[in-house]
C-alpha positions in Angstrom: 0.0 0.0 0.0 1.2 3.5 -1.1 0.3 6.7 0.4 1.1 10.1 -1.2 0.9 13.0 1.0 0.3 16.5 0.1 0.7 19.8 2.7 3.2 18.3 4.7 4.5 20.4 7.7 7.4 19.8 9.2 5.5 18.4 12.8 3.7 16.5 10.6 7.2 14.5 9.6 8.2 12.4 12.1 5.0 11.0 12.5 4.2 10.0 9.0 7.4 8.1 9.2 6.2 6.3 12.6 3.1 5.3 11.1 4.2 4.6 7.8 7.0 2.0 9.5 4.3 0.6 11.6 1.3 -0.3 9.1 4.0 -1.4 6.4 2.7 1.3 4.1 4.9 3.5 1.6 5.1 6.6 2.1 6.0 9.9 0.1 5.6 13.6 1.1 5.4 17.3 0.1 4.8 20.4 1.8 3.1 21.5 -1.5 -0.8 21.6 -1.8 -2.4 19.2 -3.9 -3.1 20.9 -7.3 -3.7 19.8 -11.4 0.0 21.0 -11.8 1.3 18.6 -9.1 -1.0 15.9 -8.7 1.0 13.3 -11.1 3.7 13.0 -8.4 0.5 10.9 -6.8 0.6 8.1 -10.2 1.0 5.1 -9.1 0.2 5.5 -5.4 -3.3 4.1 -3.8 -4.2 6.8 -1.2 -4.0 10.7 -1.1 -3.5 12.8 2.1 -3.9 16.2 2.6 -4.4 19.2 5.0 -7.5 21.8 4.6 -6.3 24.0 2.2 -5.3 21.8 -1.3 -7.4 22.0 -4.4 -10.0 18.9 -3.5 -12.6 19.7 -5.7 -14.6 16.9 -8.6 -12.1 17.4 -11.7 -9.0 16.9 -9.2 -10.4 14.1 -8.2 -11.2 12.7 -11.6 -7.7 13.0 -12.2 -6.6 11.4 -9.0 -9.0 8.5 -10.6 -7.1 8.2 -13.7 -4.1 8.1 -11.7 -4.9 4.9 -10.1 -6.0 6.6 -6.8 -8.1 4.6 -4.7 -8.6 6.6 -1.4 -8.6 10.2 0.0 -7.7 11.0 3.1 -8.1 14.7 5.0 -6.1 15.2 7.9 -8.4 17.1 9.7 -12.0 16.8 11.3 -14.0 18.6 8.5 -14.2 18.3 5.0 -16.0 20.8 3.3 -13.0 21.5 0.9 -13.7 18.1 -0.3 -16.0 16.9 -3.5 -16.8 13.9 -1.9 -20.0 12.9 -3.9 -17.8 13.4 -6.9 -14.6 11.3 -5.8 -17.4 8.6 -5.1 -18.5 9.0 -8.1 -15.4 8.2 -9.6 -15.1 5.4 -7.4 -12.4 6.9 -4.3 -13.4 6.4 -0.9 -12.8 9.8 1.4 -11.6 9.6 5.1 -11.1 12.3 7.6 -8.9 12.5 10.4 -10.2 12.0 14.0 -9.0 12.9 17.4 -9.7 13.2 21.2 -11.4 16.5 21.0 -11.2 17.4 24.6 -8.1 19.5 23.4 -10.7 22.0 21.2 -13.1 21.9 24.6 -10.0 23.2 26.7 -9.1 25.6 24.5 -13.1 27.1 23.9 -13.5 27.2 28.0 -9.8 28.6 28.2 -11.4 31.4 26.3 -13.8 32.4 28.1 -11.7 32.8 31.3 -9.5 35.0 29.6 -12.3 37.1 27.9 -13.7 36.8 31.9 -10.9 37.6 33.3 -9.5 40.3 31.0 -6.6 38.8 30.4 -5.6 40.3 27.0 -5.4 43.7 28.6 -4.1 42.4 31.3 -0.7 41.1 29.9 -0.9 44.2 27.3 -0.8 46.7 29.9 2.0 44.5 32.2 3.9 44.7 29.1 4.3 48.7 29.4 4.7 48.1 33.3 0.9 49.4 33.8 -0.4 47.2 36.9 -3.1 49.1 37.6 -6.4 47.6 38.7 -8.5 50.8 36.5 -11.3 48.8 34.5 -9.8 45.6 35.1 -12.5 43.9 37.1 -13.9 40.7 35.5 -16.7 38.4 36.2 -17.3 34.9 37.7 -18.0 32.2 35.6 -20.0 30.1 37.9 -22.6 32.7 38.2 -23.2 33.0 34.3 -25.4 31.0 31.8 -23.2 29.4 29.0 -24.9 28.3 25.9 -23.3 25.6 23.7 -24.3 25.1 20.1 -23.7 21.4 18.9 -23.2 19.0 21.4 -21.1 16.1 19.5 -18.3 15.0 20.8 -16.3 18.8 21.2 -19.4 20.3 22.7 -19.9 17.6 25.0 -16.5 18.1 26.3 -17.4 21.7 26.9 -20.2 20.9 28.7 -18.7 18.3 30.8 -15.8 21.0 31.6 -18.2 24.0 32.5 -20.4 21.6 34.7 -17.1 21.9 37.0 -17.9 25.6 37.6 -21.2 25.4 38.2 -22.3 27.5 36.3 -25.9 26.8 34.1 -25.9 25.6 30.7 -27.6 25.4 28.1 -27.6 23.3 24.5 -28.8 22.8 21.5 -28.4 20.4 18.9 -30.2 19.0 16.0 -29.7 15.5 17.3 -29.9 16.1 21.1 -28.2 13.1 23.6 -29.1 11.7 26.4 -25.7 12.1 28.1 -25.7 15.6 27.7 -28.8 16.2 30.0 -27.1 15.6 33.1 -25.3 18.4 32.9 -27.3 20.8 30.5 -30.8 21.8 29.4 -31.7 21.5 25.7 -34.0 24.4 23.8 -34.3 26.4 20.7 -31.7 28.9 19.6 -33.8 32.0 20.3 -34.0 30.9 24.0 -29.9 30.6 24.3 -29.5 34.1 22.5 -31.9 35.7 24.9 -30.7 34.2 27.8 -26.9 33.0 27.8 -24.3 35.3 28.8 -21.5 33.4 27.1 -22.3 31.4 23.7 -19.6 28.8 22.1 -20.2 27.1 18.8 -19.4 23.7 18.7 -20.7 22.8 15.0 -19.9 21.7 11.8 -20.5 23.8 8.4 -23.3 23.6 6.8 -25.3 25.2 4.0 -28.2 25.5 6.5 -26.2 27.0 9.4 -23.7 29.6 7.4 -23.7 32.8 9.0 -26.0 31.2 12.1 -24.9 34.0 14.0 -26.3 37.2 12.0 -27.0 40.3 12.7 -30.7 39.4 13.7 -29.2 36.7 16.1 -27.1 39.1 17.2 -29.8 41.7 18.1 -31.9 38.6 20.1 -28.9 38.5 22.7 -28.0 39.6 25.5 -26.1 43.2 25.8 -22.5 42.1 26.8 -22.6 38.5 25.6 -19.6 36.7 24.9 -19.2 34.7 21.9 -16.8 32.1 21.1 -15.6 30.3 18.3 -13.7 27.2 17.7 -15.4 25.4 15.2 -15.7 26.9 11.6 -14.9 30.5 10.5 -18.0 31.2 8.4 -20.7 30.0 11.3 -20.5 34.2 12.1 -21.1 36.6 9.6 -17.8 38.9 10.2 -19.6 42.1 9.6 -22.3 41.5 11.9 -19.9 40.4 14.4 -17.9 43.7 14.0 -21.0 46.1 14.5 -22.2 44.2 17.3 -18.6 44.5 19.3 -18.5 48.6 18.0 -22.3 48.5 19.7 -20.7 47.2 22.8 -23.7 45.0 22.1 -21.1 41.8 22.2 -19.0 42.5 25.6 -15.9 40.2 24.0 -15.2 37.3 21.5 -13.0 34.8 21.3 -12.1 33.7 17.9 -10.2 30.0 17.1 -11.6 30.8 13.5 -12.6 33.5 11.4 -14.2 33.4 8.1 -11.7 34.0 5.2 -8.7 33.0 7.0 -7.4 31.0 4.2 -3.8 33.0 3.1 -3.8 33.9 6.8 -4.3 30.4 8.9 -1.3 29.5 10.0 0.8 31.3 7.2 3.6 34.0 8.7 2.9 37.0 6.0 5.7 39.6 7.8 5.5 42.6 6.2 3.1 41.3 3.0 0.4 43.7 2.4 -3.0 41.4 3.5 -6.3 42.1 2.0 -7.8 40.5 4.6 -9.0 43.9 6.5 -11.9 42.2 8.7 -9.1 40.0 10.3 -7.0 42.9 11.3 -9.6 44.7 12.4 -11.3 42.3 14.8 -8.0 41.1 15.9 -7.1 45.0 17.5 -10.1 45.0 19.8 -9.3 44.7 23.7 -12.2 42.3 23.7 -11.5 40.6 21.2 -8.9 37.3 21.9 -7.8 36.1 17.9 -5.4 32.9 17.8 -5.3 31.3 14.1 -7.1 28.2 14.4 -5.2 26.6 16.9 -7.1 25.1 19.0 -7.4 21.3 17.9 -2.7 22.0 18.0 -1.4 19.0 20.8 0.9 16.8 19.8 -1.4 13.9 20.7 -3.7 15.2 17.9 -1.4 16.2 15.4 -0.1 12.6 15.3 -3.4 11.2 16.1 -4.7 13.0 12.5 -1.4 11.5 10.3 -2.1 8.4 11.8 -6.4 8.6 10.7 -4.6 8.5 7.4 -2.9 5.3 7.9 -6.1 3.6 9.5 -8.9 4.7 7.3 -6.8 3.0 4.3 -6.2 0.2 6.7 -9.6 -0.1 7.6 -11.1 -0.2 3.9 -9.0 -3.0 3.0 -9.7 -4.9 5.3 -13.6 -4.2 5.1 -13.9 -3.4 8.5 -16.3 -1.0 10.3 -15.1 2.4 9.2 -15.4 5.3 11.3 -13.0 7.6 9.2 -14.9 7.1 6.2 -17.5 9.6 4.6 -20.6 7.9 3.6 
């Protein structure tokens, strides 16, 4: 078995040559992106790999077809940069990576404390030796109400961490589960806007939930609500987002993810001119925490998603129960 990776980063490396060694699979790697100019170095391999930001679309992965590809693989949790239906359609199977998503949950409940807690200013203002307490008061969790939208596997994590603090909760989820109902109490969107003082999206992507949170989601809320993101970019429409933070209408935001990050997301653009004004410009309020989408970033999951290539392959020849695959 051959596997071709694509959008190879150097932590990325060692692990693909752990895993490689251990399934008996051969293994070859770039750090380009997958693209029509490059995708022959892939001839005569059986699987594809790649990160979130190649060229995955259907007439790549007719190509990929005629190249004697048999299986995709993404490296990470979602795949909406993936023509699935269409690499089915020309007969290659599609995985995607999967890891222990408490790392994501930390991070999201990390955010809150320091959107709490101030902590941004804080460290700004220690940086100019300005210790002063002026404005700096914060707030105690345990006496707000947390909403959490989506309660798979991340947002169950979330809700299992905030049940520590006491403080109320509650979900909503298109598929509700039992679980979650020992710690939180499930209702209808408008009911978490109106009421939550903190709400974290937990969600995947979809045609039916872009731009959930909207300007007239935005005007349901509460004054001072904190919003946090951690799970796709395009869940908040930006602009509405912006005017409700300038309204002091949103109190703070922590952002994992914002939409159009791509050419920013983990890239280092020094002194390169960025188009990307919305970024900037969220990313300079004192209320507003920005880190570029790296909240899923442990070493446990970073090998654990190389390795969800190695098994998903595994796991289709075989004919086994296939939890990596996309049906």
């Amino acid at each position: 078995m051959k596997i071709y990776f694509y959008e190879v980063k150097d932590y990325e490396v060692g692990f693909i040559k752990k895993y490689s060694e251990e399934y008996g699979y051969e293994a070859a790697f770039t750090e380009e992106l997958l693209s029509l100019d490059n995708a022959a170095h892939a001839e005569g391999y059986d699987a594809v790999s790649t990160l979130g930001f190649s060229r995955c679309d259907g007439k790549m992965m007719e190509l990929l077809a005629k190249n004697g590809v048999k299986y995709f693989s993404t490296r990470t949790v979602g795949y909406e940069h993936v023509a699935v239906k269409e690499a089915k359609d020309c007969g290659i199977s599609v995985f995607r990576a999967n890891y222990v998503s408490s790392n994501v949950a930390d991070f999201a409940v990390m955010l809150m404390l320091m959107l709490l807690r101030k902590c941004k200013v804080s460290v700004c203002r220690a940086l100019v030796n300005n210790f002063s307490l002026d404005e700096m008061m914060g707030r105690d969790l345990r006496n707000l109400t947390v909403g959490v939208i989506g309660t798979g596997k991340i947002g169950f994590n979330v809700i299992r961490n905030l049940s520590g603090f006491g403080c109320r909760i509650l979900c909503n989820d298109k598929f509700p589960n039992d679980e979650v109902r020992q710690y939180a109490e499930y209702c209808d969107l408008d009911r978490i806007y109106s009421e939550c003082d903190i709400i974290t999206l937990h969600t995947p992507l979809t045609a039916e939930n872009f731009h959930m949170i909207d300007e007239n989601a935005v005007q349901k809320m509460k004054a001072g609500v904190i919003i946090i993101n951690t799970a796709r970019g395009a869940l908040i429409d930006t602009e509405a987002l912006i005017h409700g933070i300038e309204s002091e209408k949103i109190g703070g935001a922590g952002l994992d993810t914002i939409e159009g990050e791509d050419g920013i997301c983990h890239v280092d653009i020094k002194t390169r001119i960025s188009s990307k004004q919305n970024i900037f410009y969220l990313k300079q309020f004192p209320n507003v925490v920005y880190t570029p989408h790296i909240g899923f970033f442990t070493e446990e999951a970073v090998g654990q998603m190389v390795e969800s290539a190695f098994k998903g392959v595994a796991l289709a020849e075989s004919g086994a129960e296939n939890k990596f695959e996309i049906k």
